[in-house]
KETORZA-136129 format. One record per residue (C-alpha): x, y, z; residue number from 1; residue in three letters. Coordinates in Angstrom, 2 decimals, always signed. Layout:
{{X, Y, Z}, NUM, ALA}
...
END
This chain:
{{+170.44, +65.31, +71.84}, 1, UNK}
{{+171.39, +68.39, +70.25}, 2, UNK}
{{+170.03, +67.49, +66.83}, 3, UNK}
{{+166.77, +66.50, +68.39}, 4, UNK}
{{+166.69, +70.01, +70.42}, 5, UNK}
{{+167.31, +71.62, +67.05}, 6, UNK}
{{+164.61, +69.59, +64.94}, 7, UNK}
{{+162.01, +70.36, +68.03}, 8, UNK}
{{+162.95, +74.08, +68.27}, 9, UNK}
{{+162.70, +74.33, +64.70}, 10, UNK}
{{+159.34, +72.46, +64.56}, 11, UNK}
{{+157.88, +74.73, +67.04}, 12, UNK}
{{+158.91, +78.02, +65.23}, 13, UNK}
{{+157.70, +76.58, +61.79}, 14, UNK}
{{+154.13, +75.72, +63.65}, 15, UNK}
{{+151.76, +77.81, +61.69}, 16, UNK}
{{+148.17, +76.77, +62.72}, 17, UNK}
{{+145.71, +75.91, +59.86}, 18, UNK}
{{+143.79, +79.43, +59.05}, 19, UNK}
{{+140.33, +80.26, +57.86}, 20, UNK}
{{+139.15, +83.58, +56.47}, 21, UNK}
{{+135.46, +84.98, +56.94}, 22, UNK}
{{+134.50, +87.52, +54.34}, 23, UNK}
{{+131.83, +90.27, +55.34}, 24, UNK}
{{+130.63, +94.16, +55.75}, 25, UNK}
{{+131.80, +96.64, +58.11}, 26, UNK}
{{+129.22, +97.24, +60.96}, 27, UNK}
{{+128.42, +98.17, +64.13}, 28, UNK}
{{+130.16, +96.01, +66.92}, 29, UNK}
{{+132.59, +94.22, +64.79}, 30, UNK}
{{+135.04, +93.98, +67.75}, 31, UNK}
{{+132.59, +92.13, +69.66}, 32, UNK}
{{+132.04, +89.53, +66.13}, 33, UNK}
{{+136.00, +89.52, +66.20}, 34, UNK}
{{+136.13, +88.36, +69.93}, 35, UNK}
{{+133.55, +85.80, +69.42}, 36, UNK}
{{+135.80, +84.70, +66.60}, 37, UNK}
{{+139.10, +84.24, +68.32}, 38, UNK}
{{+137.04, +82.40, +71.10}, 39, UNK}
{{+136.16, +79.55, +68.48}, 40, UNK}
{{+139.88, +79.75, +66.87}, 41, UNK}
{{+141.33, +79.18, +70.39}, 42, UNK}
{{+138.59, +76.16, +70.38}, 43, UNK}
{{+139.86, +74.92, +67.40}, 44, UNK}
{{+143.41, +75.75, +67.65}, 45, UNK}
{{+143.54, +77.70, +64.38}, 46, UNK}
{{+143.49, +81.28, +63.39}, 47, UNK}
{{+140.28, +82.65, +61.60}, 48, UNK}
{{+140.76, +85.98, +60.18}, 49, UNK}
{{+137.91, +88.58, +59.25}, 50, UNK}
{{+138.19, +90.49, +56.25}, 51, UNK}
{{+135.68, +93.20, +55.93}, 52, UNK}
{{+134.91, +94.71, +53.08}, 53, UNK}
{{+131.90, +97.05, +51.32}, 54, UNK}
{{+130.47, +94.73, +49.71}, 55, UNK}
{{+131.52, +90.76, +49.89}, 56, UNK}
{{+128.28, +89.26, +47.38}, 57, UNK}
{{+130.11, +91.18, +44.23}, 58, UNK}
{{+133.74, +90.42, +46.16}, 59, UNK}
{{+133.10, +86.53, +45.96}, 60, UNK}
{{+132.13, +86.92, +42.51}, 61, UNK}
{{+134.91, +88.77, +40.97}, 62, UNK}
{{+137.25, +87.10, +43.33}, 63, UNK}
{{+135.90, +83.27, +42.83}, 64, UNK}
{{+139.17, +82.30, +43.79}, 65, UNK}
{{+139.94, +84.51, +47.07}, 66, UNK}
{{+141.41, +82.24, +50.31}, 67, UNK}
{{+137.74, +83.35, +51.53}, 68, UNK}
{{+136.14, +80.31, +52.94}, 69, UNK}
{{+133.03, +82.08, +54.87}, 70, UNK}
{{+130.89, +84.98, +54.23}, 71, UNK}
{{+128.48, +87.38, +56.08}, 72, UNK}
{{+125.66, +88.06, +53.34}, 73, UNK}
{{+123.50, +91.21, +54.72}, 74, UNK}
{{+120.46, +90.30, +52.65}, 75, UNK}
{{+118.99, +86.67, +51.45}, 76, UNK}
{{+118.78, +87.91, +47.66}, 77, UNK}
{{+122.62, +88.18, +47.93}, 78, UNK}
{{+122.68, +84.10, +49.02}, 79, UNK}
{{+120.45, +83.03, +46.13}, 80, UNK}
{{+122.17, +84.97, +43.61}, 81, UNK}
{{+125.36, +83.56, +45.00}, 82, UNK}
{{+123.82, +80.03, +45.05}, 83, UNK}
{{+122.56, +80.40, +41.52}, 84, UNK}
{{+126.13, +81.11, +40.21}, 85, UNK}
{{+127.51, +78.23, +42.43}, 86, UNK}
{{+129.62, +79.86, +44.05}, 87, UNK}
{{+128.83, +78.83, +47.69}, 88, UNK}
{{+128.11, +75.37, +48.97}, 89, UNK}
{{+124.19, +74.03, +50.35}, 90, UNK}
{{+124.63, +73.57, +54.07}, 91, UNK}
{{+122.18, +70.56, +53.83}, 92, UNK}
{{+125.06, +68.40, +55.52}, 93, UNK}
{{+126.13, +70.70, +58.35}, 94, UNK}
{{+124.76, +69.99, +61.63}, 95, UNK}
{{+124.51, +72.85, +64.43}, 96, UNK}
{{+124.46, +71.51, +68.27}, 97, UNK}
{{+123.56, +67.90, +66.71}, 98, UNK}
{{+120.77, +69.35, +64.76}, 99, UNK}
{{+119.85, +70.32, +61.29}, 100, UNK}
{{+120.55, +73.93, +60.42}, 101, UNK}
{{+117.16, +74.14, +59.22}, 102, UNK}
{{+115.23, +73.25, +62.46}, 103, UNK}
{{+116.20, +76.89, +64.39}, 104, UNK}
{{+115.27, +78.91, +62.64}, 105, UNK}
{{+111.67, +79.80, +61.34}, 106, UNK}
{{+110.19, +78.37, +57.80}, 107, UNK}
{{+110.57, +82.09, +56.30}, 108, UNK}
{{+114.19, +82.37, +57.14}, 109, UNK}
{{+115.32, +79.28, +55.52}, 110, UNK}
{{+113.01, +79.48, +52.94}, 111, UNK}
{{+114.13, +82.69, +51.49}, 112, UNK}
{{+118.24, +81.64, +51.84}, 113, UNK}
{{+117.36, +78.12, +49.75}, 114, UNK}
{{+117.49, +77.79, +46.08}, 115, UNK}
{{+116.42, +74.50, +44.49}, 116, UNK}
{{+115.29, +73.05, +47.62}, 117, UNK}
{{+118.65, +73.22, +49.29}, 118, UNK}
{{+119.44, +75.56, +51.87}, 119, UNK}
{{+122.81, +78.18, +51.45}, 120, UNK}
{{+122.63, +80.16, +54.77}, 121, UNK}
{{+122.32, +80.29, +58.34}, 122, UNK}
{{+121.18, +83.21, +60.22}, 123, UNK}
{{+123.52, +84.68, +62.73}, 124, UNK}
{{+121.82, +88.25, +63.75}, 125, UNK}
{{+118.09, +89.52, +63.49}, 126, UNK}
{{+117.10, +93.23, +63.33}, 127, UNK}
{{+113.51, +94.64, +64.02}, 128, UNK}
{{+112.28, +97.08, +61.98}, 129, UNK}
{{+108.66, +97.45, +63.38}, 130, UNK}
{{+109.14, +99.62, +66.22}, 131, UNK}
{{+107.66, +102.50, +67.61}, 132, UNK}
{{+109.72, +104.79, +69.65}, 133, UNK}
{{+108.45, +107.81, +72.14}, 134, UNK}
{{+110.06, +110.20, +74.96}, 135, UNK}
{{+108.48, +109.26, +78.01}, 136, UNK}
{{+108.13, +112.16, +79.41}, 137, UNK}
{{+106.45, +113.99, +76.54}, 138, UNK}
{{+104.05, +110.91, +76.03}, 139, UNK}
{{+103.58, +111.20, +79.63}, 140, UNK}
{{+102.38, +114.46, +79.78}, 141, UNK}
{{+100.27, +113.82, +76.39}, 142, UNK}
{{+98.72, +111.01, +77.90}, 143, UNK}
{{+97.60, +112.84, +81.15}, 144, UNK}
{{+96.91, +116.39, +79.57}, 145, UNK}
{{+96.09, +116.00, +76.20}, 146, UNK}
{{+92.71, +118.08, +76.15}, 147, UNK}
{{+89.09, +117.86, +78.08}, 148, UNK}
{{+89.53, +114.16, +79.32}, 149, UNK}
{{+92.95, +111.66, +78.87}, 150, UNK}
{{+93.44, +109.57, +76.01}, 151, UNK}
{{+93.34, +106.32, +76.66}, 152, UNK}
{{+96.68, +105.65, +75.38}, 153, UNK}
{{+97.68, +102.12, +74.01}, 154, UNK}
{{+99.78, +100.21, +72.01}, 155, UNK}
{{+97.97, +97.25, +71.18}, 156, UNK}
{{+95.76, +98.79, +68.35}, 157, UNK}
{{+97.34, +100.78, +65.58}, 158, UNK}
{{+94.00, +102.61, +64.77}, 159, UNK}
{{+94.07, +103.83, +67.96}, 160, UNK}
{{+96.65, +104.66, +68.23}, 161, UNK}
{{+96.62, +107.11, +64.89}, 162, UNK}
{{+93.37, +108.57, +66.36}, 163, UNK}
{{+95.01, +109.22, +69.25}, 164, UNK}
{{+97.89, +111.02, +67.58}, 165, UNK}
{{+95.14, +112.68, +65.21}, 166, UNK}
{{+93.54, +114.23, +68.07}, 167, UNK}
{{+96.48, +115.96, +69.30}, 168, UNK}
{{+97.00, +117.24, +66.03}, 169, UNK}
{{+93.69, +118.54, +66.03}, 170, UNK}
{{+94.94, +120.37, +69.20}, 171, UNK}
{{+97.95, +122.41, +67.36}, 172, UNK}
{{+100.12, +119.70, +68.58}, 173, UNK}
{{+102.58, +117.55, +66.35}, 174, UNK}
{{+102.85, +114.01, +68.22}, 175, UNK}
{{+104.96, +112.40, +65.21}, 176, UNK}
{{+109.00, +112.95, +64.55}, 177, UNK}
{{+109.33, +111.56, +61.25}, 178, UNK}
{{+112.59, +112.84, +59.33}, 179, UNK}
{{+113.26, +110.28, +56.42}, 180, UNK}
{{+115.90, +112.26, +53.95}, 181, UNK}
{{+119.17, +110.15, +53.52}, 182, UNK}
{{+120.31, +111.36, +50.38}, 183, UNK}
{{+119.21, +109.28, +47.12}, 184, UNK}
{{+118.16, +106.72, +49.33}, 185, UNK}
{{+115.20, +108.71, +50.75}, 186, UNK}
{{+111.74, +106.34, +50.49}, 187, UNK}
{{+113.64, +103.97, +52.23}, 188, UNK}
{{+112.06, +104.31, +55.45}, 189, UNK}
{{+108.60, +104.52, +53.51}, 190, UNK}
{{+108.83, +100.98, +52.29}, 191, UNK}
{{+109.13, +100.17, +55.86}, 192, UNK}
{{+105.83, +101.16, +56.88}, 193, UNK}
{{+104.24, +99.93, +53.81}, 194, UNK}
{{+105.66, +97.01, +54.90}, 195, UNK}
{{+104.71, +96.84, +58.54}, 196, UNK}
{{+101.31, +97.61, +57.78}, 197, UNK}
{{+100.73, +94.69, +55.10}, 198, UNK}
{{+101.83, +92.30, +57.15}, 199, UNK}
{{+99.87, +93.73, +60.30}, 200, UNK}
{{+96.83, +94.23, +58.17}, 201, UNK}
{{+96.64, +91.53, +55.79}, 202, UNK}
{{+99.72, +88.61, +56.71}, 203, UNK}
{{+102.49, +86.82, +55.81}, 204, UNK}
{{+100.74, +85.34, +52.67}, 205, UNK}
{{+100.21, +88.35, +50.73}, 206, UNK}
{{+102.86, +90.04, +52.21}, 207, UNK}
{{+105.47, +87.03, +50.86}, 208, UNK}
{{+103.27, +87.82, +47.37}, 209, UNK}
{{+104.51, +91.41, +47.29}, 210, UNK}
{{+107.85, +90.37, +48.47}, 211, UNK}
{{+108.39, +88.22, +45.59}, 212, UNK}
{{+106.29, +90.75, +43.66}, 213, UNK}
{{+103.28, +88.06, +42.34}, 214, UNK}
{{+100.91, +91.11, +43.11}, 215, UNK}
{{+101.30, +94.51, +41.61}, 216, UNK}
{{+101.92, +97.71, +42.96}, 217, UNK}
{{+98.44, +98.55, +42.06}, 218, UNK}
{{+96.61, +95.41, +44.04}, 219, UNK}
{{+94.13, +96.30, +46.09}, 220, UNK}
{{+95.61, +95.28, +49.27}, 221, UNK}
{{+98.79, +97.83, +48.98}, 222, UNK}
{{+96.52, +100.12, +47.95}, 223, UNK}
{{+94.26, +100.28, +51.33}, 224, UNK}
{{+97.49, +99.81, +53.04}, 225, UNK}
{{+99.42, +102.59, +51.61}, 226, UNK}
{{+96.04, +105.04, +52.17}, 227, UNK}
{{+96.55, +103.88, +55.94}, 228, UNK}
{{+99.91, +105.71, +55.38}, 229, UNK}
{{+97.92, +108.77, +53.51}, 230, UNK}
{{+96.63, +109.22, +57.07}, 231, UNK}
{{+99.74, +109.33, +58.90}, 232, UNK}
{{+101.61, +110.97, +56.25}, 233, UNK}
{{+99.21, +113.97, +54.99}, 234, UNK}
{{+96.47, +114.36, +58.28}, 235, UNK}
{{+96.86, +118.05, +58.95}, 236, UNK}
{{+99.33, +118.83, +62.07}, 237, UNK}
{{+100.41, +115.16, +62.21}, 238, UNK}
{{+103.85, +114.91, +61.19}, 239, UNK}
{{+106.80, +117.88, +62.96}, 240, UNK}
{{+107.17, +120.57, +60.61}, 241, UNK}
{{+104.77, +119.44, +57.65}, 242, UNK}
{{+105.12, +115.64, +55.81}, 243, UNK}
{{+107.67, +117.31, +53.64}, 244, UNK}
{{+110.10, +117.07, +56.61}, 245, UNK}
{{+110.13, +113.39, +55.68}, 246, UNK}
{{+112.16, +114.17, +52.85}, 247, UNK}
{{+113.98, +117.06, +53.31}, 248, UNK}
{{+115.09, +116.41, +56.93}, 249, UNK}
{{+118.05, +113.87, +57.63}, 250, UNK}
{{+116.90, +110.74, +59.31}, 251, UNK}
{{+120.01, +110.32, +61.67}, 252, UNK}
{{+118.33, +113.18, +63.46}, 253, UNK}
{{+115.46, +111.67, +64.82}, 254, UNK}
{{+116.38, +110.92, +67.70}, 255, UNK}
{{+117.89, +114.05, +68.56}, 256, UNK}
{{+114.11, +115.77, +67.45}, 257, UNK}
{{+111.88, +113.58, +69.43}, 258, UNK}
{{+113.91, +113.94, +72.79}, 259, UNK}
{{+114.45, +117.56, +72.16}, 260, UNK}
{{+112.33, +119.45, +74.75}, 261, UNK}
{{+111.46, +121.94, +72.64}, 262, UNK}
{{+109.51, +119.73, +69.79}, 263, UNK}
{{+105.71, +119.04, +70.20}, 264, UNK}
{{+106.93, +115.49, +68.85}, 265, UNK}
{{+107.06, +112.59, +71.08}, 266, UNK}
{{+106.77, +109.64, +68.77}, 267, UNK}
{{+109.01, +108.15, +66.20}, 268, UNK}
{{+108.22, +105.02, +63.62}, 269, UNK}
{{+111.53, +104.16, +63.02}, 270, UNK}
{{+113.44, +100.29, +63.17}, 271, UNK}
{{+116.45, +98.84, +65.01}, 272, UNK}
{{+118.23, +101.75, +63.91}, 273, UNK}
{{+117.21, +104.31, +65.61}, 274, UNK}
{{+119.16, +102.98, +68.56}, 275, UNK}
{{+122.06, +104.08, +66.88}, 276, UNK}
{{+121.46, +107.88, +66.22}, 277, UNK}
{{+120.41, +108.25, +70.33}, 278, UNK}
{{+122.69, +110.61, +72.00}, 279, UNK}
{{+124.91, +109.08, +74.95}, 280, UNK}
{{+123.28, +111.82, +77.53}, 281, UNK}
{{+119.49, +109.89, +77.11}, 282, UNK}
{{+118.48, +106.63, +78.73}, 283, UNK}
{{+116.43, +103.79, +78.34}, 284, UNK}
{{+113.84, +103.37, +80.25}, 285, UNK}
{{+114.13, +106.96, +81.75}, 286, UNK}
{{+114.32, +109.49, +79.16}, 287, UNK}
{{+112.86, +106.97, +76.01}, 288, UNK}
{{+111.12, +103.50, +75.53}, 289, UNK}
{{+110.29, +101.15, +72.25}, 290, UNK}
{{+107.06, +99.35, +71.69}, 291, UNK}
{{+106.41, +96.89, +68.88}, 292, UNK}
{{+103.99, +98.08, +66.45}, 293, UNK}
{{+100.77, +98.03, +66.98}, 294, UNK}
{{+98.40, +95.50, +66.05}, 295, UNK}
{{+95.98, +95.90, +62.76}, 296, UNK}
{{+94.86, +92.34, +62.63}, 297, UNK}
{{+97.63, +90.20, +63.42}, 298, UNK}
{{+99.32, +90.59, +66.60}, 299, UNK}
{{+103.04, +89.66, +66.94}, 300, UNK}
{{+103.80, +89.84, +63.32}, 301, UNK}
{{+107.48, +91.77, +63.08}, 302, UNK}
{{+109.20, +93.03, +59.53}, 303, UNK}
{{+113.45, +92.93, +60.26}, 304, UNK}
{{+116.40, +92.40, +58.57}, 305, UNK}
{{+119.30, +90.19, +59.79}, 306, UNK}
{{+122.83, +88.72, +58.49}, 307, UNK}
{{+123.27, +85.39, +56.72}, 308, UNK}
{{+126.54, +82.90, +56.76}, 309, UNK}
{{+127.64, +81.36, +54.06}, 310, UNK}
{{+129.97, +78.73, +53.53}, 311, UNK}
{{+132.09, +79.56, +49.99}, 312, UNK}
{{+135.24, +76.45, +50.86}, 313, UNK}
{{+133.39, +73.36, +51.91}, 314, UNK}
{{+136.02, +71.70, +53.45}, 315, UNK}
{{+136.33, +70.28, +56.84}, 316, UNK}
{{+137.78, +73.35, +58.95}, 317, UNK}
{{+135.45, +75.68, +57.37}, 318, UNK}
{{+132.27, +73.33, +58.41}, 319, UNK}
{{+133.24, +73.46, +61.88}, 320, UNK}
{{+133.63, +77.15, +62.07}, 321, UNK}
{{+130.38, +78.07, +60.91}, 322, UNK}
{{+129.04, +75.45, +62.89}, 323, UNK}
{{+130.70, +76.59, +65.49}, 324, UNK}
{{+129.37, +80.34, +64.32}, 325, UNK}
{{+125.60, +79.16, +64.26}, 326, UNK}
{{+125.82, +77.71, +67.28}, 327, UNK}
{{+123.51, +78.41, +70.26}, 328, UNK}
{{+126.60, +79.37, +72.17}, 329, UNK}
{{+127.99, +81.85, +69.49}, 330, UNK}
{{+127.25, +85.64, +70.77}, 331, UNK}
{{+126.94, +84.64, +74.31}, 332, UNK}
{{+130.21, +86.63, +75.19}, 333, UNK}
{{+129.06, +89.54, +72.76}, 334, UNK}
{{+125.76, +89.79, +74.72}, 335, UNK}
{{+127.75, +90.34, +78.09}, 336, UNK}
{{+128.56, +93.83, +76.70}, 337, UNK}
{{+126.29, +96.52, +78.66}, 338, UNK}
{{+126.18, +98.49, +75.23}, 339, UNK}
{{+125.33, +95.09, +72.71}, 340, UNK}
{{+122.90, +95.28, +70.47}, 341, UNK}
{{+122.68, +91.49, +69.45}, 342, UNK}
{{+120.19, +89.47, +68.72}, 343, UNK}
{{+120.78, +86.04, +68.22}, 344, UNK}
{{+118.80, +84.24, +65.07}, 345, UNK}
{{+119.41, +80.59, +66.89}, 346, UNK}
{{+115.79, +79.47, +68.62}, 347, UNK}
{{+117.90, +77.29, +70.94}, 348, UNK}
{{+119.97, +80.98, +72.42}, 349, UNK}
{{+120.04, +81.63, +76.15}, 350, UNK}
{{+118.43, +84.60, +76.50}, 351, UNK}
{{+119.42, +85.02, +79.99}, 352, UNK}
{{+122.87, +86.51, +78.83}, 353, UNK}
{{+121.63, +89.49, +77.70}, 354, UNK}
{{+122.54, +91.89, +80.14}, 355, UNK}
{{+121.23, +95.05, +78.03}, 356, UNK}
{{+117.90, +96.02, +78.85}, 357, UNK}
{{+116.48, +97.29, +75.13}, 358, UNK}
{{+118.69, +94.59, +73.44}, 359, UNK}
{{+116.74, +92.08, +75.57}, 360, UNK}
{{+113.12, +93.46, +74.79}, 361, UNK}
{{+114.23, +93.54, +70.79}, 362, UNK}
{{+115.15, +90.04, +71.27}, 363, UNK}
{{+111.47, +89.24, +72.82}, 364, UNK}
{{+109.67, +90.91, +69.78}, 365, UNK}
{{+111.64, +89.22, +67.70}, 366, UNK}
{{+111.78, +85.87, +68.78}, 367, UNK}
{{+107.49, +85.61, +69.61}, 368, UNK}
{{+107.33, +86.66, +66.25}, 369, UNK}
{{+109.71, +83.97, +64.94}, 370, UNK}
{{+107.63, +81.22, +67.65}, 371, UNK}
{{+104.54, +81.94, +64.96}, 372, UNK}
{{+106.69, +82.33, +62.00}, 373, UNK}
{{+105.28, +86.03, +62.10}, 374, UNK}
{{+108.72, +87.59, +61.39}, 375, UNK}
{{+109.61, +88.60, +57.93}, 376, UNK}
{{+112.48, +89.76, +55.73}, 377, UNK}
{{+112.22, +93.66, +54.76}, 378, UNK}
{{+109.98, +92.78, +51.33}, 379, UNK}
{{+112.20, +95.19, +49.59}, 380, UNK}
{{+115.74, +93.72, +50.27}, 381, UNK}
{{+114.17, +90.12, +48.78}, 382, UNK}
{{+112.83, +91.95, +45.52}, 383, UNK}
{{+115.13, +92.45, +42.60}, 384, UNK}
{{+117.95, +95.39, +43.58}, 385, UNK}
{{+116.43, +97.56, +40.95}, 386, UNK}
{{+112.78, +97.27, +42.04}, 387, UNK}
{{+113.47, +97.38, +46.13}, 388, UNK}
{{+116.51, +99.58, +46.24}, 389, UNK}
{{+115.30, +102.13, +43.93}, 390, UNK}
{{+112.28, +101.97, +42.06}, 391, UNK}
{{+110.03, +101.91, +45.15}, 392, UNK}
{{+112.33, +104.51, +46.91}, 393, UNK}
{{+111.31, +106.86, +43.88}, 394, UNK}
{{+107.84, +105.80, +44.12}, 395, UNK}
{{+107.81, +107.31, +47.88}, 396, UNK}
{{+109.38, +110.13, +47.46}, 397, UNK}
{{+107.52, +111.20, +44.59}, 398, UNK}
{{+104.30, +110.34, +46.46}, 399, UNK}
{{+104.99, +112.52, +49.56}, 400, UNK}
{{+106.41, +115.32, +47.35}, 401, UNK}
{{+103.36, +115.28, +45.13}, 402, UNK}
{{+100.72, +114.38, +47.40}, 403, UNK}
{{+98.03, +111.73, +47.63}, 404, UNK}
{{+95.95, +112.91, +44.88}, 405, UNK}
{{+98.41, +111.63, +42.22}, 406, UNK}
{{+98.64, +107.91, +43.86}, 407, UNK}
{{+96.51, +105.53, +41.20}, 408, UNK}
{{+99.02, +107.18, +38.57}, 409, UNK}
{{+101.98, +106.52, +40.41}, 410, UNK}
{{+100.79, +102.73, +41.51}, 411, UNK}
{{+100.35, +101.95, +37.74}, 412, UNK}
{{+103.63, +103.71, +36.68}, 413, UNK}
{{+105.42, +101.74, +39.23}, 414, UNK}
{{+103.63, +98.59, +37.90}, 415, UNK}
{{+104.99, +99.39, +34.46}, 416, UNK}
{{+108.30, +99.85, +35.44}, 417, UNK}
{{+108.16, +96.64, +37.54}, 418, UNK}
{{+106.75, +94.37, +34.82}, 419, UNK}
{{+109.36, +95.99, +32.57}, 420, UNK}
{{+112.74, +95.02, +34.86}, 421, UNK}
END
């Protein structure tokens, strides 16, 4: 009996459950990933660790042989280039809540994560980008005293809304807060709006053709789109303190501007992250409110960014996690934060969990976007690093530093420079 005690007791000490290790970036609200985590390892019986790291696309590939066996990917370029060197597995055979990956999520989000007709990624969080923010009270008091008779104030039509905002600035009033500077990353914010307004204006089909850059720079269609910027940009009295506040002031203040008291400006055209730069003393709903963007011709459509999964070890533990990860269920206990800010990717997620008030709207503008497979992938993190994350950075800064008189010239020189990456 003692030898059998001894052989038990020894048994249980030695127990080391099976483990699996998720590779990804630091970002807001990892806790709350972490806890969803150890909910599915308890599941499961086996420990999942998260290793976070800068930036896991170049880890996995100077690491091939890492014990990572899953891996957040912030940006769907990173999951093709990863699936062109082989180096993760097609999640053709993974089923999610007895159902194919690829039915819950929209025909743009698996499309752009699938290489050779095979699918590499889930989506686990979606971000939108095409937001306009505004202090209530200043719009408000705009809206009811803005000069001989009210504006008839809307969000539902972008033009009208810029000849609304035109009119104030006709009135020695600045209704826009529009600080873009963040160091050599400033344009980034630009490509944004370029963004939200070809899709609003002309689509998802030529707005997938810039993305994967079959149109030039110099096409007609982000030409007209990008003079629909000259008018928010350069319009006398439009933008707080002069359009070269867009790059020279520090875009982590904006929020701090618009719901100062003592700015004219009461509007900001800013995405998901704005939420992030809002100090603690201001409230939702009281002090500041969101609106999707408004409509040019296509109502609903939404530009975002998101996180994909990736499965690098295809064995049998790692399946179920990131099923288990992909899962309708998965972010149900992170959504029962009052401060969470996610948004589940999964069509099938219960919506009714969301217990923050702005998380819960984001989610709606999202997912009616995703119902008419109006939601797309910031165009510039699915173009080539060196075109999206820099060359069309330069091309806005130099065009707001230089003015819209030299735009043609810069169009063709960032054509040249495109069709010679």
């Amino acid at each position: 009996m003692l030898t059998i005690f001894i052989i038990i007791s020894f048994s249980i000490i030695a127990y080391q459950p099976a483990e699996v290790v998720i590779i990804g970036p630091r970002f807001h609200e990892q806790d709350y990933f972490i806890e969803e985590l150890d909910l599915i390892a308890e599941e499961l019986d086996i420990k999942i660790k998260y290793n976070a790291i800068s930036d896991p696309e170049t880890f996995i590939i100077e690491n091939p042989d890492s014990n990572g066996s899953i891996a957040i990917i912030p940006n769907p370029q990173g999951v093709v280039n990863l699936a062109q060197r082989k180096l993760i597995s097609n999640l053709e055979n993974i089923y999610v809540d007895n159902d194919s990956i690829s039915n819950l999520y929209s025909n743009h989000l698996t499309s752009i994560v699938s290489h050779e007709g095979n699918l590499y990624a889930g989506w686990t969080r979606l971000f939108p980008n095409s937001l306009i923010w505004y202090d209530i009270s200043k719009f408000e008091l705009n809206n009811i005293n803005a000069g001989s008779e009210p504006y008839s104030w809307s969000f539902d039509d972008f033009e009208t809304l810029l000849k609304n905002t035109k009119q104030i600035a006709d009135k020695g009033f600045s209704p826009w807060c529009a600080n873009s500077e963040s160091s050599a990353s400033t344009g980034w914010i630009q490509t944004n709006w370029l963004e939200d307004i070809l899709l609003t204006k002309y689509g998802p089909l030529i707005y997938d053709d810039w993305s994967d850059l079959k149109i030039d720079a110099s096409n007609i269609k982000i030409y007209l789109s990008i003079k629909y910027l000259e008018e928010f940009i350069f319009y006398e009295n439009h933008i707080h303190k002069g359009s070269q506040s867009i790059i020279n002031k520090e875009f982590r203040n904006l929020p701090k501007v618009m719901l100062d008291d003592s700015n004219d400006c009461f509007l900001s055209w800013s995405g998901h992250y704005f939420r992030y730069y809002i100090p603690e003393e201001y409230t939702y709903l009281e002090d500041y409110a969101v609106a999707p963007l408004p409509k040019i011709n296509f109502d609903n459509s939404v530009v975002g960014i998101g996180d994909n999964i990736v499965l690098i070890n295809s064995d049998d533990l790692s399946q179920k996690v990131i099923s288990k990860i992909l899962s309708k269920n998965f972010g149900e206990t992170w959504s029962a934060h009052q401060d969470s800010h996610f948004i589940s990717a999964n069509k099938n997620f219960n919506k009714n969990k969301i217990i923050n008030k702005l998380t819960l709207y984001e989610y709606s503008i999202v997912h009616n976007a995703l119902k008419e497979d109006l939601f797309r992938f910031d165009a510039s993190e699915v173009m080539p690093r060196n075109i999206g994350a820099n060359k069309l950075w330069t091309f806005f800064y130099n065009y707001i530093n230089e003015g819209p008189q030299n735009l043609i010239m810069l169009l063709n020189n960032l054509d040249k420079e495109i069709s010679g990456y």
